[in-house]
C-alpha positions as CSV (number, residue, x, y, z in Angstrom):
1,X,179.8,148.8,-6.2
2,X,181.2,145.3,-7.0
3,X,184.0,143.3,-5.1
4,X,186.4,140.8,-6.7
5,X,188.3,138.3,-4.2
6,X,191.9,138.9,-5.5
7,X,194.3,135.5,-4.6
8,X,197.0,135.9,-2.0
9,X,200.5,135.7,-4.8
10,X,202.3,133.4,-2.8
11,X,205.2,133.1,-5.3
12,X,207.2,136.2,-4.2
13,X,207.5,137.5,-0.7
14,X,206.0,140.1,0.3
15,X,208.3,143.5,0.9
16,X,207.4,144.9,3.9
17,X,210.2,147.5,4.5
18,X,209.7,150.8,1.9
19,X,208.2,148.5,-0.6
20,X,212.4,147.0,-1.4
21,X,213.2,144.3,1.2
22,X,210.9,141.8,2.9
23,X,210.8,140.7,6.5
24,X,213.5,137.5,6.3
25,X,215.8,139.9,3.9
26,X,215.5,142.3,6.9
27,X,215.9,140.0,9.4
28,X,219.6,138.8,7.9
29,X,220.9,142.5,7.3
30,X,220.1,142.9,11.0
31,X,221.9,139.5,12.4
32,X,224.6,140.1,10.1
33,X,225.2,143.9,11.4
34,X,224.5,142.6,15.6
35,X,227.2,139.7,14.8
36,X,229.5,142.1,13.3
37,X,229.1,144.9,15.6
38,X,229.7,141.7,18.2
39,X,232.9,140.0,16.4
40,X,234.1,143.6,16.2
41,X,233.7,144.4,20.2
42,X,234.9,141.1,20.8
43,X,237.9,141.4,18.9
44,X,239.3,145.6,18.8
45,X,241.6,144.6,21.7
46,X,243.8,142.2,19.0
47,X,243.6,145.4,16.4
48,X,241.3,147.8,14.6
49,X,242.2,145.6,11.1
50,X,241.1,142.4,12.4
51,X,238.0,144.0,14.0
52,X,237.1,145.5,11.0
53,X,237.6,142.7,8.5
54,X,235.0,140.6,11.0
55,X,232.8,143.1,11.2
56,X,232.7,143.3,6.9
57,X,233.0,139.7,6.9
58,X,229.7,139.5,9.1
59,X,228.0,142.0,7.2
60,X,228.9,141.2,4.1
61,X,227.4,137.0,4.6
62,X,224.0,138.9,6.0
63,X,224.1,140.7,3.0
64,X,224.4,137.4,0.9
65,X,222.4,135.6,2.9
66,X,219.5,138.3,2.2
67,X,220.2,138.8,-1.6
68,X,221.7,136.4,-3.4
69,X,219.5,133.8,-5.0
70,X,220.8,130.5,-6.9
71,X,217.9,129.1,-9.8
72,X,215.8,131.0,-8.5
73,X,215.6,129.8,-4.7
74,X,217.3,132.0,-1.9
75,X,220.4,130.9,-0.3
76,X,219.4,130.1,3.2
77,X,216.6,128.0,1.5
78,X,219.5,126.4,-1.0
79,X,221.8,125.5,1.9
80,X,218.8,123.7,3.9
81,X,217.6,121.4,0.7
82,X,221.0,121.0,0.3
83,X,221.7,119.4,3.5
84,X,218.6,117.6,3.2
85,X,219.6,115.9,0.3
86,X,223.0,114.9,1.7
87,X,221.2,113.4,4.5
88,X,218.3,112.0,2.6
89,X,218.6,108.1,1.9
90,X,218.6,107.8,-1.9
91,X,217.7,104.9,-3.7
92,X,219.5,103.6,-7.0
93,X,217.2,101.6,-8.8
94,X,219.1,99.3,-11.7
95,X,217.5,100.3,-15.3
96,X,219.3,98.1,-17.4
97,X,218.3,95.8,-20.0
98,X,221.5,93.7,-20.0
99,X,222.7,90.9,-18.0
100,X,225.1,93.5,-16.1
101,X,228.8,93.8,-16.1
């Protein structure tokens, strides 16, 4: 019997729960239900509605977090680029053939 090396796919993640979500999307839906399930413990004394709209609130931004993708990248990995490039000294070379303004 003959064995072929097959390459590790390192393009998608790997889904670890049932075959659906992977470990960081898991990770996400669990932070976002504890700091709901906290916001909402924290906060039933004020009233059930505001409890409840922190507790959807919470979910709902672990649920983004996990899920939503923008070109292709996933959010959490968006919003750390992004803050890289606002930090990130740029430089502004002058490609001109004229004598400027």
């Amino acid at each position: 019997m003959r064995f072929y090396r097959v390459p590790v796919q390192l393009e998608k993640e790997e889904k670890v729960f049932g075959g659906r979500i992977s470990l960081r999307q898991f990770l996400y839906l669990v932070t976002g239900a504890g700091a709901g399930a906290a916001f909402f413990l924290a906060m039933y004394k004020d009233g059930m509605g505001r409890a409840a709209a922190a507790w959807v609130l919470c979910i709902a931004a672990g649920a983004g977090m996990a899920f939503t993708r923008i070109r292709e990248v996933g959010v959490d990995r968006y919003i750390l680029m992004l803050a890289r490039f606002g930090v990130m000294r740029k430089a502004y070379p002058f490609r001109g053939g004229g004598k400027g303004w």
